[in-house]
N, C-alpha and C positions, 0 to 999 in steps of 0.2 A: 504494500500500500504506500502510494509516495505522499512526503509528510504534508503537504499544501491540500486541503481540498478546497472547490468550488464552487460555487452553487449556478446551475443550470435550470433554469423553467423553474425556479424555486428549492429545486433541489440540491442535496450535497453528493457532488463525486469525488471518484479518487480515484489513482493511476492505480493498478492492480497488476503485478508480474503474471505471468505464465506459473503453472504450477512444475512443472519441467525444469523453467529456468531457475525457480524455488529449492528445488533441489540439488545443484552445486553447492549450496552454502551448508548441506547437512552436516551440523557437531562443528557450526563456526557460531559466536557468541555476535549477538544482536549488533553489537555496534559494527564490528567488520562489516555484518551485512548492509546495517544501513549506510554505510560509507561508502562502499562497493558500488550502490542500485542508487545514492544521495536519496536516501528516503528518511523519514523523521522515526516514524513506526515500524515495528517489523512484528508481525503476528506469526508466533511459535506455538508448537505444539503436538499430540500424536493421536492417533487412532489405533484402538485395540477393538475384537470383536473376539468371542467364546461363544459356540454356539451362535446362538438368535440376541446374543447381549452386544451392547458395543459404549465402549467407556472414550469420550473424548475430552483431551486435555489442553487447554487453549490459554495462551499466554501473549496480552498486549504490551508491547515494551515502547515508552520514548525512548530511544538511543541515546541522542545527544545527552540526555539527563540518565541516562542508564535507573530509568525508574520505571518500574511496572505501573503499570496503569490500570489493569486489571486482568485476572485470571480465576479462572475456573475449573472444576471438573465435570462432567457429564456422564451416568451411567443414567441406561437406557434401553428399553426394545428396540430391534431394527423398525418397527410399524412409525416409531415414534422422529425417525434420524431427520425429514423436512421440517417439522416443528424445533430440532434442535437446532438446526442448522438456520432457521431462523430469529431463536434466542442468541445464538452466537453473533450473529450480523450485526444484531439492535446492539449487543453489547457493543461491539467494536465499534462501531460508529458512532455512539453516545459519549464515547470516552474519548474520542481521537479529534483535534483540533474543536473543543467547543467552542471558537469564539464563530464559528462559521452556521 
């Protein structure tokens, strides 16, 4: 997510990597990344499933300030994974550039 966002038709964007290109920086610590991509945020975290369960673990960082900003856990049904996935969004966005 790059650290500036904007607001369009009322709305807030934001630059968003490739999840592909997300993945070179795996087991490198937030600020290289945000240095790397010059992004402000860098949202970390992992996905486990057991059976029909699936536990995700999400972590918003400002780099610059090397301070979280918010993280969570997530255990869950698979029936359940849209509705998380859309708790996960609100979060991040609620937390990332409020003056926007």
């Amino acid at each position: 997510m790059r650290g500036r966002s904007a607001k369009r038709n009322g709305r807030r964007w934001f630059f968003v990597i490739a999840r592909n290109a997300a993945f070179a920086f795996k087991h490198r610590r937030p600020d290289e990344v945000a240095q790397a991509l010059a992004v402000r945020y860098v949202l970390a975290g992992s996905v486990r499933k057991s059976g029909n369960r699936i536990r995700i673990s999400a972590e918003l960082v400002d780099a610059p300030r090397a301070a979280t900003l918010w993280a969570d856990r997530y255990d869950f049904e698979f029936g359940e994974l849209f509705a998380v996935q859309d708790r996960i969004t609100e979060q991040v966005v609620g937390r990332s550039s409020p003056s926007c």
